[in-house]
Backbone as numpy.savetxt, mean C-alpha at the origin, in Angstrom:
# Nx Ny Nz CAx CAy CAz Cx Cy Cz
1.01 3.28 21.42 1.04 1.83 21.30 -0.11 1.36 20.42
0.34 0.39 19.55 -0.70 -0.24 18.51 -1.98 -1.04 19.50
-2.87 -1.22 19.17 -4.15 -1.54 19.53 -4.09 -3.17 18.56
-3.20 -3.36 17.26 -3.38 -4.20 16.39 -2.21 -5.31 16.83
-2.51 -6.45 17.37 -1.94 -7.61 17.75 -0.93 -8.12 17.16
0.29 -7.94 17.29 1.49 -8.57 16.55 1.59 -10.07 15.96
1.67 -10.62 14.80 1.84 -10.97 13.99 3.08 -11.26 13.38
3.83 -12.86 14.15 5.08 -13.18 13.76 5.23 -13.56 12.42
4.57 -14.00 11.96 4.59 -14.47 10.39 4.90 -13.45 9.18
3.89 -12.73 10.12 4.06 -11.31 8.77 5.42 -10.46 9.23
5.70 -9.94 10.52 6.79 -9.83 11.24 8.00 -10.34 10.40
7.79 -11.44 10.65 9.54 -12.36 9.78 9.35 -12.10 8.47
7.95 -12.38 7.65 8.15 -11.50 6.42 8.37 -10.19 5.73
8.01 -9.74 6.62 8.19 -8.08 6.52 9.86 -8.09 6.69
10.73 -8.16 7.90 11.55 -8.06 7.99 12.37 -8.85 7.25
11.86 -10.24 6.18 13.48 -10.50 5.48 13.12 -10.58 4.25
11.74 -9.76 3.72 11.44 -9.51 2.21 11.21 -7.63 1.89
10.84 -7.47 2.92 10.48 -5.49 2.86 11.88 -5.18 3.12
12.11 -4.98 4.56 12.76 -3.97 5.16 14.16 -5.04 5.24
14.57 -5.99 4.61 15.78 -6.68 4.91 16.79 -6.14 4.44
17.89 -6.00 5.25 19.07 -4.94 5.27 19.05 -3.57 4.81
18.08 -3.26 5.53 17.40 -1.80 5.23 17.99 -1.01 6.69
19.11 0.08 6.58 19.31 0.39 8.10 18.85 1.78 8.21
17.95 2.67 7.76 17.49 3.53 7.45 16.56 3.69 7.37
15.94 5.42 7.30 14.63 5.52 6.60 14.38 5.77 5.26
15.64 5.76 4.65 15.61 6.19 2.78 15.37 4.59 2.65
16.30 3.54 3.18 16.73 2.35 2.85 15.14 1.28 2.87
14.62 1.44 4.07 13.38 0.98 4.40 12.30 1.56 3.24
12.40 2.70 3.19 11.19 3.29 2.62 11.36 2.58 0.65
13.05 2.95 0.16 12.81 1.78 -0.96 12.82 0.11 -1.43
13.30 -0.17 -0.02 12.94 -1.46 0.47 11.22 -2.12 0.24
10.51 -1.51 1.20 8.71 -1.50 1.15 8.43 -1.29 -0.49
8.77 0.08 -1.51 8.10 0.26 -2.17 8.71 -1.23 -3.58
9.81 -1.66 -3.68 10.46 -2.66 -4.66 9.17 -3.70 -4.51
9.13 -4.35 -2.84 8.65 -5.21 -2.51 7.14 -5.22 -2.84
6.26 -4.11 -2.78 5.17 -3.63 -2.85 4.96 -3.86 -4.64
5.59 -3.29 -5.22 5.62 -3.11 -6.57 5.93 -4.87 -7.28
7.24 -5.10 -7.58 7.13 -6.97 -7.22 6.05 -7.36 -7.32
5.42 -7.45 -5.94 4.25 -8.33 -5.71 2.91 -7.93 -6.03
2.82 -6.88 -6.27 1.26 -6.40 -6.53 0.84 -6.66 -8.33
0.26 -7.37 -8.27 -0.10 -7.48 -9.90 -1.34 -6.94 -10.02
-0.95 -5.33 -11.03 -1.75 -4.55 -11.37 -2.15 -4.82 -12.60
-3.28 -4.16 -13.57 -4.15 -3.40 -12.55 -4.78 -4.40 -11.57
-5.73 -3.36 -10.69 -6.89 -4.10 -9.86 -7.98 -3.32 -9.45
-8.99 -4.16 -8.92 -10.41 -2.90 -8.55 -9.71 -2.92 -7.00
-10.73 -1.93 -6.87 -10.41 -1.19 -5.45 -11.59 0.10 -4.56
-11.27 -0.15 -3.54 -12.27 0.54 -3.05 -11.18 1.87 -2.14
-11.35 3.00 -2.57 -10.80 4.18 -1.38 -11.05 4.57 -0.80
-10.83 4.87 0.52 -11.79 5.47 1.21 -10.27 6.50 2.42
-10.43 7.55 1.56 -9.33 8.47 2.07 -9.82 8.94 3.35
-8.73 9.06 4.10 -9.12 10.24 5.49 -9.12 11.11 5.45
-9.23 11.97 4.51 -9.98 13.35 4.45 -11.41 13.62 3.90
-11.73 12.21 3.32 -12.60 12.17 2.53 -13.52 10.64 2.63
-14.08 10.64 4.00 -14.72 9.13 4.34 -15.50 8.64 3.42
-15.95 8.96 2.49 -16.86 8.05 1.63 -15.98 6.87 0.44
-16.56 5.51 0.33 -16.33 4.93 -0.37 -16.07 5.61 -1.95
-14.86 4.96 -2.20 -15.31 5.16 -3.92 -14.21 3.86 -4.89
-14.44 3.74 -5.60 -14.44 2.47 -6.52 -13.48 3.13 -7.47
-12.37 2.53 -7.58 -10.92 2.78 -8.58 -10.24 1.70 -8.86
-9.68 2.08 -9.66 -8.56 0.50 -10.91 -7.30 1.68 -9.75
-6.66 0.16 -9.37 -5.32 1.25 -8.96 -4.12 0.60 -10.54
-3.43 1.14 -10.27 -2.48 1.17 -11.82 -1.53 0.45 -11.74
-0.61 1.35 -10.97 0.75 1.07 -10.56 1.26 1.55 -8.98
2.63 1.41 -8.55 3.01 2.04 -7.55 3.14 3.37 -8.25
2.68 4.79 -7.36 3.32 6.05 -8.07 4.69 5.97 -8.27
5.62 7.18 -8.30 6.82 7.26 -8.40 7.73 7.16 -6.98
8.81 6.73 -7.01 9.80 6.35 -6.19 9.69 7.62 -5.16
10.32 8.48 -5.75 10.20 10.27 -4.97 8.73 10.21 -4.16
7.86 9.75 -4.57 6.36 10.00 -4.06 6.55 9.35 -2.92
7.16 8.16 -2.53 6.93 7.44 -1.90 8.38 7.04 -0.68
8.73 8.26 -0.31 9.78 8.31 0.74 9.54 8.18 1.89
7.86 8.82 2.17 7.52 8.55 3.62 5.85 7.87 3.90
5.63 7.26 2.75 4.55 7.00 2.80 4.44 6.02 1.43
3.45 5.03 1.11 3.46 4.27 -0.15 2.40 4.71 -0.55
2.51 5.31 -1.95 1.39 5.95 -2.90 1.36 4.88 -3.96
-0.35 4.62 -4.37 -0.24 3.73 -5.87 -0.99 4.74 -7.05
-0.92 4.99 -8.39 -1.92 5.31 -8.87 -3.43 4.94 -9.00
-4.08 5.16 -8.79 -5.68 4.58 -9.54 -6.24 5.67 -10.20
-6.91 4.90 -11.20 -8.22 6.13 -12.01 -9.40 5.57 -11.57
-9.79 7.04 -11.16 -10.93 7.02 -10.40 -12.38 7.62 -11.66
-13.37 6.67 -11.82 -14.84 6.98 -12.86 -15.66 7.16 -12.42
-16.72 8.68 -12.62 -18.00 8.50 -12.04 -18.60 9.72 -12.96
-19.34 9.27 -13.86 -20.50 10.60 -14.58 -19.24 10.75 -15.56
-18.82 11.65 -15.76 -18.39 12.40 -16.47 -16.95 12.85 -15.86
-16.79 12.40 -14.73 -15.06 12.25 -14.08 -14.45 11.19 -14.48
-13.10 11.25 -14.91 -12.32 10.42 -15.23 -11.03 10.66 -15.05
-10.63 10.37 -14.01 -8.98 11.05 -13.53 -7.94 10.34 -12.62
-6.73 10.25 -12.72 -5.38 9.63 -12.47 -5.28 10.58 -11.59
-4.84 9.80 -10.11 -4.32 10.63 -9.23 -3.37 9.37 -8.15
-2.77 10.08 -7.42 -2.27 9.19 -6.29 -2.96 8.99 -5.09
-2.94 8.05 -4.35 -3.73 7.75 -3.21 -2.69 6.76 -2.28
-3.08 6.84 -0.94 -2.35 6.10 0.03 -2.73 4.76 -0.29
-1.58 4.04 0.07 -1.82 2.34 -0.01 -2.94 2.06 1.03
-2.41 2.44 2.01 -3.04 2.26 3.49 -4.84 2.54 3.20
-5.12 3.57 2.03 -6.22 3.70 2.34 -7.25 2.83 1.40
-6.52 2.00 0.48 -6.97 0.70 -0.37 -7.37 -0.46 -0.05
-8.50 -0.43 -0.16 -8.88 -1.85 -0.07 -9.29 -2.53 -1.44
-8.50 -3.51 -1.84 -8.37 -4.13 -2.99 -9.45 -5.14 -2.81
-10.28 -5.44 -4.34 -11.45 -6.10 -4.65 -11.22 -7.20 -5.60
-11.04 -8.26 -4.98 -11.23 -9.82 -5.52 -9.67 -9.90 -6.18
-8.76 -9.99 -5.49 -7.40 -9.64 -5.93 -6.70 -11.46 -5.63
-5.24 -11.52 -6.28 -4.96 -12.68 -5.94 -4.04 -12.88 -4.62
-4.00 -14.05 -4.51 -3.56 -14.28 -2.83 -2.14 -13.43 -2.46
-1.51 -13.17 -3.84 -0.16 -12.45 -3.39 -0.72 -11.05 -3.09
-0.68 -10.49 -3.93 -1.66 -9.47 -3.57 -2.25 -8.45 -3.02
-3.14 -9.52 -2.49 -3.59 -9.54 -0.95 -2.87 -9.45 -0.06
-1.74 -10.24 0.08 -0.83 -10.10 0.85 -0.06 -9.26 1.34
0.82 -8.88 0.27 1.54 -7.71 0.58 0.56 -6.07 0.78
-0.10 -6.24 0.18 -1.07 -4.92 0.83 -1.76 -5.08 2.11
-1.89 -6.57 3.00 -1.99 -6.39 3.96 -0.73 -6.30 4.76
0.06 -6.38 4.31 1.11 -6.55 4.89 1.39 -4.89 5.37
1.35 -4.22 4.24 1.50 -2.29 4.18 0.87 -1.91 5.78
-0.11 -2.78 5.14 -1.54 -2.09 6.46 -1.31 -2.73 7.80
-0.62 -3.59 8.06 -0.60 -4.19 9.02 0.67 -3.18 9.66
1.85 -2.78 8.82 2.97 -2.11 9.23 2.53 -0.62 10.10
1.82 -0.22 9.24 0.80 1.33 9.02 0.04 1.05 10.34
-0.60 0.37 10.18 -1.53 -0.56 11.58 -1.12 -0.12 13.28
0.35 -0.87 13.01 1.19 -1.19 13.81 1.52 0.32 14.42
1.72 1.30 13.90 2.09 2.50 13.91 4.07 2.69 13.89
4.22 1.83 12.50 5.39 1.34 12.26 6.12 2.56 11.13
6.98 3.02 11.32 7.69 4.62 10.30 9.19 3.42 9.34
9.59 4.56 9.06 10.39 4.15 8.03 11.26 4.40 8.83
């Protein structure tokens, strides 16, 4: 059971802009990523902070990765800079926290996290 307090607003949005007439987990999962993609106006700064890897780090995310990438989970690109590293990789949505972004945005990536949160599957 989620620990994170349900949320009708995002609830009714989620369900009639993400996952609307989605009766599946293929259906849901390209449901989230259209909606995700849509609304996110890339690039943007960003902060990652992976769970395998707790330390902060500072990335432009790009785009959504590819469709295939993202069947059971939402991946975005970012390039990640530091010294003499400079490299494109994929990273979890969930583990983004976006920096000075606009209200849409914002939104729908809290929205990811709130689903993710929730301990919500495809």
């Amino acid at each position: 059971m989620s620990k994170l307090e349900r949320d009708e607003n995002r609830e009714e949005r989620i369900d009639m802009e993400a996952v609307v007439d989605a009766y599946g987990e293929e259906e849901r999962a390209i449901g989230w990523y259209y909606y995700l993609a849509e609304n996110m106006n890339f690039p943007f700064q960003a902060q990652w902070i992976s769970r395998k890897r707790p330390e902060v780090r500072n990335v432009e995310v790009r785009e959504m990765s590819p469709t295939d990438d993202c069947s059971h989970d939402m991946f975005v690109e970012v390039r990640y800079e530091e010294g003499t590293i400079d490299d494109i990789f994929s990273a979890r949505l969930s583990e983004i926290n976006a920096i000075d972004v606009d209200e849409q945005t914002a939104q729908v990536i809290a929205d990811w996290h709130y689903w993710v949160g929730r301990g919500y599957e495809f």
